[in-house]
Every structure is written in C-alpha cells, then in structure tokens.
CHARMM-style PDB file with segment names, atoms N, HN, CA, C and O in Angstrom:
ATOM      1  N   UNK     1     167.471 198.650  41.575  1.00  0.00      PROA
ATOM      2  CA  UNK     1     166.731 197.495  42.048  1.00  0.00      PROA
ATOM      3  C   UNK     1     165.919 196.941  40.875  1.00  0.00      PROA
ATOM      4  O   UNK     1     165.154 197.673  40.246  1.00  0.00      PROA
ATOM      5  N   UNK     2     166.085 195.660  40.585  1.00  0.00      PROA
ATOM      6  HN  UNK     2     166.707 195.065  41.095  1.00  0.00      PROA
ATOM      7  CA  UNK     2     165.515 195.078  39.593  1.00  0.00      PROA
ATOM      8  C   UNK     2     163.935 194.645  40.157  1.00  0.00      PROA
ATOM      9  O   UNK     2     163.576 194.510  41.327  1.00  0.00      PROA
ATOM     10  N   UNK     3     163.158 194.485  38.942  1.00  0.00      PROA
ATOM     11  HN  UNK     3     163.450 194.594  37.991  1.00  0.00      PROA
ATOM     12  CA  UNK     3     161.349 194.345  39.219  1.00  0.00      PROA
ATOM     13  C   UNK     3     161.506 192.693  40.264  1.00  0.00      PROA
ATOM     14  O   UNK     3     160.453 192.530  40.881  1.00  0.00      PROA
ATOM     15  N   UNK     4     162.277 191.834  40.476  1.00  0.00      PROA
ATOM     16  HN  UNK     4     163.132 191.966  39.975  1.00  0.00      PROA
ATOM     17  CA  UNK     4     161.775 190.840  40.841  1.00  0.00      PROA
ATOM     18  C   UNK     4     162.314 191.205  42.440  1.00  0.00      PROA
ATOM     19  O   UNK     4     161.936 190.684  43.489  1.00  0.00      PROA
ATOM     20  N   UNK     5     163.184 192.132  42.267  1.00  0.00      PROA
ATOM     21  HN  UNK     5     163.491 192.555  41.415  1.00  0.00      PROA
ATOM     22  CA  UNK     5     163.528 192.308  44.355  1.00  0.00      PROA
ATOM     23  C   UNK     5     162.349 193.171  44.828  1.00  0.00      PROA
ATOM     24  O   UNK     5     161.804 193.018  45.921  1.00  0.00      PROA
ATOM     25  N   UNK     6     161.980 194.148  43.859  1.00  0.00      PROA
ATOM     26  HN  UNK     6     162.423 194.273  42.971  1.00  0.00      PROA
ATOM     27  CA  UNK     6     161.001 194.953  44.591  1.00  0.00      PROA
ATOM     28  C   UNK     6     159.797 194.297  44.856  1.00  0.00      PROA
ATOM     29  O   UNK     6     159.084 194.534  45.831  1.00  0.00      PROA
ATOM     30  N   UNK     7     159.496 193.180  43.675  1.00  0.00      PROA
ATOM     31  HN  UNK     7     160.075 192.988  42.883  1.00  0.00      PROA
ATOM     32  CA  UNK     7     158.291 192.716  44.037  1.00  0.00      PROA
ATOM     33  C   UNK     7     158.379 191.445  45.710  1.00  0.00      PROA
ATOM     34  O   UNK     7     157.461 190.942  46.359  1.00  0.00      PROA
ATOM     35  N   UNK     8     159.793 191.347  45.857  1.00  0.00      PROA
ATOM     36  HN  UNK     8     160.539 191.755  45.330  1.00  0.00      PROA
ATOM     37  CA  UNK     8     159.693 190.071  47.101  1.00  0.00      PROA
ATOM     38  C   UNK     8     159.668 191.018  48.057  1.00  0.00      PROA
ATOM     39  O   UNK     8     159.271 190.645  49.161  1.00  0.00      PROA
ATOM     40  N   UNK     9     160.077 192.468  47.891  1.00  0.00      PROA
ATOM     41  HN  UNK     9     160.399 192.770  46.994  1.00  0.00      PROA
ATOM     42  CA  UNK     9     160.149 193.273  49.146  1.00  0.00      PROA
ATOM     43  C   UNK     9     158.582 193.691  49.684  1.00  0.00      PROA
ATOM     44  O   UNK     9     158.232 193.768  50.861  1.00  0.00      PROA
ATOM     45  N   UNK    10     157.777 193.927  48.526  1.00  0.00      PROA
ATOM     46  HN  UNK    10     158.061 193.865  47.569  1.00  0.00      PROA
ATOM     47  CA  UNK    10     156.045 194.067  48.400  1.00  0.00      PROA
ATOM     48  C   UNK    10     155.355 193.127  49.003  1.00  0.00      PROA
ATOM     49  O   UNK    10     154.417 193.275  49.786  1.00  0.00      PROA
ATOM     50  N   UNK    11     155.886 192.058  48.587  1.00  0.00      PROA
ATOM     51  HN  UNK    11     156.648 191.938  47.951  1.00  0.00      PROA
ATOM     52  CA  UNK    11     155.423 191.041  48.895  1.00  0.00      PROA
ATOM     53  C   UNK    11     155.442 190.563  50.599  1.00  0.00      PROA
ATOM     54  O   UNK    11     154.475 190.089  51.197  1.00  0.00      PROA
ATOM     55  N   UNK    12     157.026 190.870  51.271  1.00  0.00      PROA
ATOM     56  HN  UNK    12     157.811 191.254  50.786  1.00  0.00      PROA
ATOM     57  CA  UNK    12     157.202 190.955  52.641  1.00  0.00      PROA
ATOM     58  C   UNK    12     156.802 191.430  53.041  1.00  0.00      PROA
ATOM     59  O   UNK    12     156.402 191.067  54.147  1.00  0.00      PROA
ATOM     60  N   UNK    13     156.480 192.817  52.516  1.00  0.00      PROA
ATOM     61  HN  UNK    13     156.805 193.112  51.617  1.00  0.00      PROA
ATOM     62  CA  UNK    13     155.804 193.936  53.794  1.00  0.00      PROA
ATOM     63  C   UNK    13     154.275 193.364  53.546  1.00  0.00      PROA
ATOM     64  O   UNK    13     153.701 193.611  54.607  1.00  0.00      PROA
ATOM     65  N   UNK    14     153.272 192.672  52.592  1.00  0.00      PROA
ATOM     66  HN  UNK    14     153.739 192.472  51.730  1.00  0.00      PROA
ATOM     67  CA  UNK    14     152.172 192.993  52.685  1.00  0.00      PROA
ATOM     68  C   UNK    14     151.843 192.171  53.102  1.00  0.00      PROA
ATOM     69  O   UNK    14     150.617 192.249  53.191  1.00  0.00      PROA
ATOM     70  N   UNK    15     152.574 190.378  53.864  1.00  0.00      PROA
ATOM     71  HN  UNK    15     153.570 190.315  53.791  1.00  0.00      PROA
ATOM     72  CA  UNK    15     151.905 189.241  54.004  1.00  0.00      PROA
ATOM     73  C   UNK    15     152.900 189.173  55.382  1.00  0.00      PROA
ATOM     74  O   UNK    15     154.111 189.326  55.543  1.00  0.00      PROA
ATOM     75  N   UNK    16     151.955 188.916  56.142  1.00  0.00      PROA
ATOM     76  HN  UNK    16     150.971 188.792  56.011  1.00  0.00      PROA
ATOM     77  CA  UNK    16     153.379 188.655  57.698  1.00  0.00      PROA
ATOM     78  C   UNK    16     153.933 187.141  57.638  1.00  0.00      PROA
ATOM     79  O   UNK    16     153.295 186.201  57.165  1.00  0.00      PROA
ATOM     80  N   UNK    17     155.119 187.068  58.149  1.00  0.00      PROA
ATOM     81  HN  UNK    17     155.637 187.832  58.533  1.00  0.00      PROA
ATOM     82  CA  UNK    17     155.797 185.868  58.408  1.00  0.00      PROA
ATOM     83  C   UNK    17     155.099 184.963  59.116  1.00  0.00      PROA
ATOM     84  O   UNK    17     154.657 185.147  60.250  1.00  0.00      PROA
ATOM     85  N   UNK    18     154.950 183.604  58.212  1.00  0.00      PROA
ATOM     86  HN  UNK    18     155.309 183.454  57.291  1.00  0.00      PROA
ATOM     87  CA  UNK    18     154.299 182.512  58.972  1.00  0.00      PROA
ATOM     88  C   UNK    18     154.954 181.913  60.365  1.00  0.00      PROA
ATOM     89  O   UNK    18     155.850 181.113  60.095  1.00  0.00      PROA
ATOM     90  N   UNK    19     154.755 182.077  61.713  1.00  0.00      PROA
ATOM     91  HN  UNK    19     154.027 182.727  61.932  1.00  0.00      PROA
ATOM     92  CA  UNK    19     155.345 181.713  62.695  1.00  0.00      PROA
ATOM     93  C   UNK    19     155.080 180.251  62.896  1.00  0.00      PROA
ATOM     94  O   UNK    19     156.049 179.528  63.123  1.00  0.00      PROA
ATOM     95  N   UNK    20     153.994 179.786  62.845  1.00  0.00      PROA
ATOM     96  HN  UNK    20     153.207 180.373  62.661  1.00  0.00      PROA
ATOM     97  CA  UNK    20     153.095 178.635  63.448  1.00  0.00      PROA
ATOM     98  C   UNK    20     152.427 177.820  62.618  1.00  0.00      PROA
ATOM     99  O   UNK    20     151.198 177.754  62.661  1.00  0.00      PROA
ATOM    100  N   UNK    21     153.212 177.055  61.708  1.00  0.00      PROA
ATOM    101  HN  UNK    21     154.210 177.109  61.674  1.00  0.00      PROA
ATOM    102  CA  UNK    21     152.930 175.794  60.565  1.00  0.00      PROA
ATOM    103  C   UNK    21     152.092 174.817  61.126  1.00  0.00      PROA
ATOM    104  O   UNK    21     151.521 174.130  60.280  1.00  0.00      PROA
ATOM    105  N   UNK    22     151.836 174.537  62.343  1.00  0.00      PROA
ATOM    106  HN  UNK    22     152.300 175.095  63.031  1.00  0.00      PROA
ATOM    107  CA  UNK    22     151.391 173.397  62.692  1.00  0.00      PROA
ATOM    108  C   UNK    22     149.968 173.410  62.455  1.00  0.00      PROA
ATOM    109  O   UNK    22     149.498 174.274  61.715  1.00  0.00      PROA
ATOM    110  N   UNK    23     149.203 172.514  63.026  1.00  0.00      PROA
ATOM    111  HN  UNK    23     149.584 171.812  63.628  1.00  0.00      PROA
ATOM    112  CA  UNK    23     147.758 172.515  63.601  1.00  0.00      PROA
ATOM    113  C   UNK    23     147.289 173.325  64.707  1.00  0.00      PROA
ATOM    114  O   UNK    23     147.787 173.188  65.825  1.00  0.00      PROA
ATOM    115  N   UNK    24     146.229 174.282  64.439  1.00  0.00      PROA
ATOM    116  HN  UNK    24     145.824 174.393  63.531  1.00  0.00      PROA
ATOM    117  CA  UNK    24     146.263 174.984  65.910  1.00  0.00      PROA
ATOM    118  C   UNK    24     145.726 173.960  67.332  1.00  0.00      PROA
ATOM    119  O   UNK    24     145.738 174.427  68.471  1.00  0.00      PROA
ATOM    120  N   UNK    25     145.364 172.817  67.092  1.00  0.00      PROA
ATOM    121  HN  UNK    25     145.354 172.438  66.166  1.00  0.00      PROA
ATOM    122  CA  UNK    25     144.854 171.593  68.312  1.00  0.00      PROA
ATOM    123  C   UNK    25     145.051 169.767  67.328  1.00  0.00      PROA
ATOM    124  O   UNK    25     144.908 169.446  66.148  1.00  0.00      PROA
ATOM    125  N   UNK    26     145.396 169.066  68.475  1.00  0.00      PROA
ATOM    126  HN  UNK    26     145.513 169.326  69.434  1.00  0.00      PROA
ATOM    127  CA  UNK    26     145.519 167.830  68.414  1.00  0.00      PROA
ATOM    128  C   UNK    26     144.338 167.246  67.615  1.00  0.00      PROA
ATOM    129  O   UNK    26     143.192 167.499  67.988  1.00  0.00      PROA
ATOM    130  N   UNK    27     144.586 166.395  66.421  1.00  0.00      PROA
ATOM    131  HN  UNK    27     145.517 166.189  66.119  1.00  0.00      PROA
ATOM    132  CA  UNK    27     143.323 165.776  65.707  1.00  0.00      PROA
ATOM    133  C   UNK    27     142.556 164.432  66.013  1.00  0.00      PROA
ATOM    134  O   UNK    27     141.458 163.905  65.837  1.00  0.00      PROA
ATOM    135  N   UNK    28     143.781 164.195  66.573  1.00  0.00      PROA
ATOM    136  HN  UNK    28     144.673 164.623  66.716  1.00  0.00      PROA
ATOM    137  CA  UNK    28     143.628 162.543  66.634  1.00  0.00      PROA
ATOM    138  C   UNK    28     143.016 162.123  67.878  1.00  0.00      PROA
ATOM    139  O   UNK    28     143.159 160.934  68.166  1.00  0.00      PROA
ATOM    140  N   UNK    29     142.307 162.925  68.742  1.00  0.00      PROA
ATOM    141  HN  UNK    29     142.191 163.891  68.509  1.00  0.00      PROA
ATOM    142  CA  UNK    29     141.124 162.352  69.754  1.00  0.00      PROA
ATOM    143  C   UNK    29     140.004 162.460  69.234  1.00  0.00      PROA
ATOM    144  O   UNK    29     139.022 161.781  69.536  1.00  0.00      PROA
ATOM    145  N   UNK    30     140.063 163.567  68.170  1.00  0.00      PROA
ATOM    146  HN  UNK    30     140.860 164.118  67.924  1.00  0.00      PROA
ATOM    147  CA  UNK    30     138.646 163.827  67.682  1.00  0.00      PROA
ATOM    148  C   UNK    30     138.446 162.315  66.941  1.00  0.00      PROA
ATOM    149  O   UNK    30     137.405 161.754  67.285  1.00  0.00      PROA
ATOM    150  N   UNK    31     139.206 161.645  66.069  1.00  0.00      PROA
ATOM    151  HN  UNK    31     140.052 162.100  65.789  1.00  0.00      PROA
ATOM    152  CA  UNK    31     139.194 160.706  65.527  1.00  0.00      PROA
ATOM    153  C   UNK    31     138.752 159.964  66.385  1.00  0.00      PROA
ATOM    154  O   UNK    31     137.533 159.811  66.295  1.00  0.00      PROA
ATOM    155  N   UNK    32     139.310 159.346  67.319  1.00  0.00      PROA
ATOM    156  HN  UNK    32     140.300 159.470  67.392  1.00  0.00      PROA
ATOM    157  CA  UNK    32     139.131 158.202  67.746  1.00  0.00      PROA
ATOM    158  C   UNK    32     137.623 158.297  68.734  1.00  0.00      PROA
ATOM    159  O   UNK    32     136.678 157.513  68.817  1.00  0.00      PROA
ATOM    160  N   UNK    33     137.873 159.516  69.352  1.00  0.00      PROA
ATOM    161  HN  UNK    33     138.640 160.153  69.284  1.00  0.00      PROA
ATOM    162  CA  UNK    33     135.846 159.486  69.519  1.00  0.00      PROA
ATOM    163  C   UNK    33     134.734 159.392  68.697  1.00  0.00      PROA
ATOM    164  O   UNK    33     133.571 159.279  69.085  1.00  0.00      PROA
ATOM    165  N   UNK    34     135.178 159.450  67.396  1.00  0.00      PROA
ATOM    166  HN  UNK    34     136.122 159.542  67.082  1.00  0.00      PROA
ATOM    167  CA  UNK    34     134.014 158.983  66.748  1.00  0.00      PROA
ATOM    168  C   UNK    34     133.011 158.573  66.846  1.00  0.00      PROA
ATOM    169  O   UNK    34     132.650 158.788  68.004  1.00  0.00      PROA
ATOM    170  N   UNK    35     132.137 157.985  66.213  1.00  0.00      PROA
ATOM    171  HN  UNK    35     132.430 157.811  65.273  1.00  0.00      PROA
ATOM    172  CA  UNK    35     131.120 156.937  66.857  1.00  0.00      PROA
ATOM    173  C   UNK    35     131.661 155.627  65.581  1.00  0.00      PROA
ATOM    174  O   UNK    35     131.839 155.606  64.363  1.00  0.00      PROA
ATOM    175  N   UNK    36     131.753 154.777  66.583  1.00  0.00      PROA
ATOM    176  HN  UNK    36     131.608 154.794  67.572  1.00  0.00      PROA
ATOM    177  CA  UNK    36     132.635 153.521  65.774  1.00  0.00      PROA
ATOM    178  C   UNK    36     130.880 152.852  64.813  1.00  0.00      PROA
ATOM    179  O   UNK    36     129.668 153.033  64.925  1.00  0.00      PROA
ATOM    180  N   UNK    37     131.818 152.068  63.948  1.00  0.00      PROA
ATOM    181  HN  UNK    37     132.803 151.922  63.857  1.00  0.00      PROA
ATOM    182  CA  UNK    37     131.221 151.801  62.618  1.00  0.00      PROA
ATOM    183  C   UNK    37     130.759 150.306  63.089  1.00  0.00      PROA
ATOM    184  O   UNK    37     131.520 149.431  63.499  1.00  0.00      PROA
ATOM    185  N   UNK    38     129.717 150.235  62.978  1.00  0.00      PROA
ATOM    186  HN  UNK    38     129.099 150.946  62.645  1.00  0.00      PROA
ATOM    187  CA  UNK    38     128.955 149.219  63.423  1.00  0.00      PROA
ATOM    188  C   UNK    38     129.703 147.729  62.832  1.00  0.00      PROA
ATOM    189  O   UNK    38     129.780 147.846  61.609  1.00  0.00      PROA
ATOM    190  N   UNK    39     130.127 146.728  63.165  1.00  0.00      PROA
ATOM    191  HN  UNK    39     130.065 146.633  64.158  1.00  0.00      PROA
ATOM    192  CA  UNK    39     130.566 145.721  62.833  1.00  0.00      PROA
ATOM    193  C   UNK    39     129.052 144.746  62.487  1.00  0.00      PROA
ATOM    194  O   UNK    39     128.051 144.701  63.202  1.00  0.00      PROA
ATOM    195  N   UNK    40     129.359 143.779  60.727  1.00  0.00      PROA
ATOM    196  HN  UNK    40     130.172 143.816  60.147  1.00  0.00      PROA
ATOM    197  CA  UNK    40     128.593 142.982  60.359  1.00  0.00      PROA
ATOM    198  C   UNK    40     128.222 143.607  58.901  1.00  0.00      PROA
ATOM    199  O   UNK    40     128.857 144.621  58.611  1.00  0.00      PROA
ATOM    200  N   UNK    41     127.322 143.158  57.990  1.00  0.00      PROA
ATOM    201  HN  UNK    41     126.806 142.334  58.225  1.00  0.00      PROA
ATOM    202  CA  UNK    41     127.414 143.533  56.860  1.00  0.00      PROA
ATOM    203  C   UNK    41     125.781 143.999  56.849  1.00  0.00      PROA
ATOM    204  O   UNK    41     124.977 143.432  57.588  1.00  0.00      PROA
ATOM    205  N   UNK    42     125.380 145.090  55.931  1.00  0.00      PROA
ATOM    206  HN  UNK    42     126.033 145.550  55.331  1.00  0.00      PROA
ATOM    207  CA  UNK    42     124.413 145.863  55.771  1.00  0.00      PROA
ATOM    208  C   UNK    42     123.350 144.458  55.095  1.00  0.00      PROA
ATOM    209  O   UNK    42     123.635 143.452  54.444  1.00  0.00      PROA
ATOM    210  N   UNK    43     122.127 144.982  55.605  1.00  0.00      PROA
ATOM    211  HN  UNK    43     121.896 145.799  56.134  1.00  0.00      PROA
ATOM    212  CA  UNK    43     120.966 143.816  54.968  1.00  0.00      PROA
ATOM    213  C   UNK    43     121.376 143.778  53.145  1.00  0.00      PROA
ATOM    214  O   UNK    43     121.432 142.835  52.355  1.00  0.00      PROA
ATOM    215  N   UNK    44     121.639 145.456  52.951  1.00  0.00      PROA
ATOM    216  HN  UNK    44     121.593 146.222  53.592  1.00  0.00      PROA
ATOM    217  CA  UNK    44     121.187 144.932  51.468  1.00  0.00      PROA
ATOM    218  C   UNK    44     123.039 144.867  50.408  1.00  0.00      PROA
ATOM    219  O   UNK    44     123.430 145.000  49.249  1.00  0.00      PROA
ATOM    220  N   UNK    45     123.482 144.646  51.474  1.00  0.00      PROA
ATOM    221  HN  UNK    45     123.165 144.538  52.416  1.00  0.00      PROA
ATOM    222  CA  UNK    45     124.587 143.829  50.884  1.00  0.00      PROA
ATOM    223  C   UNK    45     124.514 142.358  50.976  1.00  0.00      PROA
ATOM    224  O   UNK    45     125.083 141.647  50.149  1.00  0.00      PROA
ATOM    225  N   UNK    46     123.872 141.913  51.897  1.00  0.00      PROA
ATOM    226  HN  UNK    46     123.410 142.491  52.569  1.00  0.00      PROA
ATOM    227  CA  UNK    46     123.511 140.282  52.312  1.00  0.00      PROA
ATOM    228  C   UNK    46     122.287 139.871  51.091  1.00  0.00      PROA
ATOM    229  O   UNK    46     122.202 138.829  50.442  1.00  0.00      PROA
ATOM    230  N   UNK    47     121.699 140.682  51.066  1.00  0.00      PROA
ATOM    231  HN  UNK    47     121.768 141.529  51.593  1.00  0.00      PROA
ATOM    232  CA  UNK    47     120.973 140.632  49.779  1.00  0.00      PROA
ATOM    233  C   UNK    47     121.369 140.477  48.402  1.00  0.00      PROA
ATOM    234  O   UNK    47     121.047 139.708  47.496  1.00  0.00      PROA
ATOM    235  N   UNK    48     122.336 141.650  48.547  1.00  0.00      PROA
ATOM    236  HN  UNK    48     122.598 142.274  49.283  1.00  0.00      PROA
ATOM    237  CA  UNK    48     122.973 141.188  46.750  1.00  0.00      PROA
ATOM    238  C   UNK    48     123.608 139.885  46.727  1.00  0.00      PROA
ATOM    239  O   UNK    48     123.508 139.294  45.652  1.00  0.00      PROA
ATOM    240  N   UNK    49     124.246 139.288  47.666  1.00  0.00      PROA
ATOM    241  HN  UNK    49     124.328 139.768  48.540  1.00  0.00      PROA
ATOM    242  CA  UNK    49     125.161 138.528  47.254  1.00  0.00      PROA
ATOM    243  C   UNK    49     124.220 137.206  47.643  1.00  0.00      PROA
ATOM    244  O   UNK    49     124.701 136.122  47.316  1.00  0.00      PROA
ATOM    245  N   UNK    50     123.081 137.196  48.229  1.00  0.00      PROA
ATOM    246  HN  UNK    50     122.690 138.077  48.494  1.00  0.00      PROA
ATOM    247  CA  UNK    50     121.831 135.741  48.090  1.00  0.00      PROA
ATOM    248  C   UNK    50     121.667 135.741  46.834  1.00  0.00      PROA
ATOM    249  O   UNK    50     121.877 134.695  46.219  1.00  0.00      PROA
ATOM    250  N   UNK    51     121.240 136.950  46.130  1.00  0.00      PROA
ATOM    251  HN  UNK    51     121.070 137.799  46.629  1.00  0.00      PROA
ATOM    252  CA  UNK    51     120.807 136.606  44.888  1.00  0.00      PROA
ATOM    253  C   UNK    51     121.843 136.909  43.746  1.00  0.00      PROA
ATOM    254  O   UNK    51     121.464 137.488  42.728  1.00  0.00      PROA
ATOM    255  N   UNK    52     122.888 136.598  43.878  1.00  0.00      PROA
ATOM    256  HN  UNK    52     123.196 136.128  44.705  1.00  0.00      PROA
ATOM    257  CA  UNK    52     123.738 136.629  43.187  1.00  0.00      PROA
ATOM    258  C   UNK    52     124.316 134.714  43.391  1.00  0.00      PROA
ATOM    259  O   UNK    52     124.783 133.850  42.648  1.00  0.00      PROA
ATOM    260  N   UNK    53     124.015 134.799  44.498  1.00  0.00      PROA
ATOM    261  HN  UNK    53     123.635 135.501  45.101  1.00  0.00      PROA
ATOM    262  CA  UNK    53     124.605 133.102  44.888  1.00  0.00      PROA
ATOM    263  C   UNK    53     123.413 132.210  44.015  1.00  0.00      PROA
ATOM    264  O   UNK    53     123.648 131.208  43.340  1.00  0.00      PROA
ATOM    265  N   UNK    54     122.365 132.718  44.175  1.00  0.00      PROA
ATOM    266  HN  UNK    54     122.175 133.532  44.723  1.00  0.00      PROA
ATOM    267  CA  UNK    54     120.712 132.414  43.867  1.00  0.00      PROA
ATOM    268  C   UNK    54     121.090 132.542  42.120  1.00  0.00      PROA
ATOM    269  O   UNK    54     121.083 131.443  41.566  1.00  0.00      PROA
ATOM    270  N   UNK    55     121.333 133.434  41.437  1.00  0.00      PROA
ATOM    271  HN  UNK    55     121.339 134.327  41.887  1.00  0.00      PROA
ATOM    272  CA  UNK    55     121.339 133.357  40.149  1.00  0.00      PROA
ATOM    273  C   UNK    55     122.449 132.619  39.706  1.00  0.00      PROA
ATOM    274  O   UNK    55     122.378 132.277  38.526  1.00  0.00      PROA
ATOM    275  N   UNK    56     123.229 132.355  40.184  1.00  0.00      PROA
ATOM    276  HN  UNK    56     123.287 132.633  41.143  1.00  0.00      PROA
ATOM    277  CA  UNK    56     124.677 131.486  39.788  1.00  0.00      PROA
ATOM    278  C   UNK    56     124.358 129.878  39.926  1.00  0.00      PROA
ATOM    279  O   UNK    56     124.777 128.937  39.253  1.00  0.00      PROA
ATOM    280  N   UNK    57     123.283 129.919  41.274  1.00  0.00      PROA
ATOM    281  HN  UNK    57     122.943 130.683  41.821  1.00  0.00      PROA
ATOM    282  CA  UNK    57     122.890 128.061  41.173  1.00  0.00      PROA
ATOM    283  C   UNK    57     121.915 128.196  40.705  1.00  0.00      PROA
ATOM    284  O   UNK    57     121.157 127.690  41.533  1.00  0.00      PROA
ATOM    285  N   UNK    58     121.143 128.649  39.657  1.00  0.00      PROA
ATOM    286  HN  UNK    58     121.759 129.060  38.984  1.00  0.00      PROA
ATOM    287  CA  UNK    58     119.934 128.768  38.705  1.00  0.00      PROA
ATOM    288  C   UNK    58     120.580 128.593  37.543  1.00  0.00      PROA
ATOM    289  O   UNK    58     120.317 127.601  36.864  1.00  0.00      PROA
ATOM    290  N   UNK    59     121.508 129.507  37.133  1.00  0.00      PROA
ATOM    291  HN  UNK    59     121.721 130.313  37.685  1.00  0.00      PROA
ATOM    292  CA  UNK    59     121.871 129.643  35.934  1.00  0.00      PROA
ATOM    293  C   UNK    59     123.312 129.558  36.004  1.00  0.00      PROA
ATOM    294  O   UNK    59     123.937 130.587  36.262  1.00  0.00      PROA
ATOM    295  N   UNK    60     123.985 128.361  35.789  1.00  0.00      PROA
ATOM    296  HN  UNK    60     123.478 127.525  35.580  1.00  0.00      PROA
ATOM    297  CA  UNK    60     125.753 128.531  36.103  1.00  0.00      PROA
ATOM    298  C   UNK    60     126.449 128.929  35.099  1.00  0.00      PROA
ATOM    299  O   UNK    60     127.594 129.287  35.377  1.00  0.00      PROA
ATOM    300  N   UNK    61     126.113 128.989  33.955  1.00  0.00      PROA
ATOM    301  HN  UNK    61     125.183 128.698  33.729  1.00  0.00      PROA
ATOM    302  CA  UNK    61     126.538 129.641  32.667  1.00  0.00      PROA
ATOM    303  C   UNK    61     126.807 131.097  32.853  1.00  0.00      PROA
ATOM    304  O   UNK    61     127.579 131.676  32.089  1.00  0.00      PROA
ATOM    305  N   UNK    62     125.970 131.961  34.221  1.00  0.00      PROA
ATOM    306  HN  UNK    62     125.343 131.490  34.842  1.00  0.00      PROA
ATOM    307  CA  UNK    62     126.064 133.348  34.152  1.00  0.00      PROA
ATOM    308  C   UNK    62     127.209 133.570  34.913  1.00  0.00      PROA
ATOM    309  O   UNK    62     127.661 134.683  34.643  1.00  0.00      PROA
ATOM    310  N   UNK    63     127.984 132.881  35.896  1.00  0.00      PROA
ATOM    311  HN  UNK    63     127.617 131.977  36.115  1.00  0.00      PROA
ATOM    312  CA  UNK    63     129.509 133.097  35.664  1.00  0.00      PROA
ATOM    313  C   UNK    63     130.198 133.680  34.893  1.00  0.00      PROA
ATOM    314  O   UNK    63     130.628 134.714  35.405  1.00  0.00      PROA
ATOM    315  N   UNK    64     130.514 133.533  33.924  1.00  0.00      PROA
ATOM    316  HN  UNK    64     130.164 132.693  33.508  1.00  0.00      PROA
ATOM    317  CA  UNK    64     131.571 134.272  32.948  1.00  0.00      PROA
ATOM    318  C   UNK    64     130.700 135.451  32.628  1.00  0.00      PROA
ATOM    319  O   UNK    64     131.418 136.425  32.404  1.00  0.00      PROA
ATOM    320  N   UNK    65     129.476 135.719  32.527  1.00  0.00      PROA
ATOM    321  HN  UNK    65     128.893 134.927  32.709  1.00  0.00      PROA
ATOM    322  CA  UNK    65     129.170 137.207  32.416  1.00  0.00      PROA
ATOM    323  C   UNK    65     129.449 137.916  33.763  1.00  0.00      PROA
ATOM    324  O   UNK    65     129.779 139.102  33.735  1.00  0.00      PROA
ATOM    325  N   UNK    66     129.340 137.281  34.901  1.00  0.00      PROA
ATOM    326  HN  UNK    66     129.072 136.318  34.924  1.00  0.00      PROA
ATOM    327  CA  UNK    66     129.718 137.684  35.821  1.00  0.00      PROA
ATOM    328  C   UNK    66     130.980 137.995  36.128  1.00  0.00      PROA
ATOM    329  O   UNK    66     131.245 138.969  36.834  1.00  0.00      PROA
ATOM    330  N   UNK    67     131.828 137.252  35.660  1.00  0.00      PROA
ATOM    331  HN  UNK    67     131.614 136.461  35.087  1.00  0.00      PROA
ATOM    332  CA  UNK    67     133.332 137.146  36.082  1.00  0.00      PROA
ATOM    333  C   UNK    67     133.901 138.680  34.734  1.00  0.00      PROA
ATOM    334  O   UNK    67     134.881 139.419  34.831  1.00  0.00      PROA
ATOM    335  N   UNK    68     132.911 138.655  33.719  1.00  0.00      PROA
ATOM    336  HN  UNK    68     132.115 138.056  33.640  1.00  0.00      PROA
ATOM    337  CA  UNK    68     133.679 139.731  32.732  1.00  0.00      PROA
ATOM    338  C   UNK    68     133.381 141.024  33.323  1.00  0.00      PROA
ATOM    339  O   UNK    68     134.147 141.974  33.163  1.00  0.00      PROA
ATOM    340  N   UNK    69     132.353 141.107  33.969  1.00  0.00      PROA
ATOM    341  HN  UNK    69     131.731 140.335  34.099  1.00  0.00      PROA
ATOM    342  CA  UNK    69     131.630 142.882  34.940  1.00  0.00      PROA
ATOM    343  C   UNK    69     132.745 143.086  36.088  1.00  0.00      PROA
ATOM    344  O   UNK    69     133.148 144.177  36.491  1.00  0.00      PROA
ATOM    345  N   UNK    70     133.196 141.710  36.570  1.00  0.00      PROA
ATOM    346  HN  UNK    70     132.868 140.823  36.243  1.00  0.00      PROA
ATOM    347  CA  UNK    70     133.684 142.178  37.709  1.00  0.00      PROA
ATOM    348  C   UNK    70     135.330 142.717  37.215  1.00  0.00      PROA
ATOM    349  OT1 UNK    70     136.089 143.220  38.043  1.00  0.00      PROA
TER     350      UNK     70
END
C-alpha cells in the first residue's frame, strides 16, 4: 500500500461521511421579515448635496474639481 491510499483510508475512518450538504432550515423568511429599510434619503445626505448644489451656484468653476474627485 502506497503512503497516499493509507493516508485516504486515515482520513475515512477519522472524518464521517457528509450525509446532509444542505442548510439545516429555510433562510429566506428570515430575510424577508426583516425590518424593511425606511424609504427617502437620510437628512445628512440631503445636506451634502444642498451644499454641494450651494457651492456649484457660488462658485461654477468648482465643477471640474468636482467632476475630477468624482
């Protein structure tokens, strides 16, 4: 017996046969009970983009620094 059969035979006896690959329970109710994600945009995202609208009609030149970040 060569070292690589004895080691798959070691290997069989010391790890049991996987019967049951699956998930042990269904995932996808847990998902969908969630608590759903509030629809509308966060204050201080409404914020960045006032003063981003706010610095662009102040200063319209800051466009292209703007347009190179993004």
């Amino acid at each position: 017996m060569t070292d690589d059969q004895s080691l798959r035979l070691l290997l069989r006896s010391a790890l049991p046969p996987m019967t049951d690959l699956g998930p042990a329970r269904d995932l996808w109710p847990s998902i969908v009970h969630r608590r759903p994600v509030p629809s509308g945009w966060p204050w201080l995202d409404l914020a960045v983009v006032a003063a981003v609208a706010l610095g662009l009609a102040l200063f319209p030149d800051w466009l292209w620094l703007l347009a190179y970040h993004l």
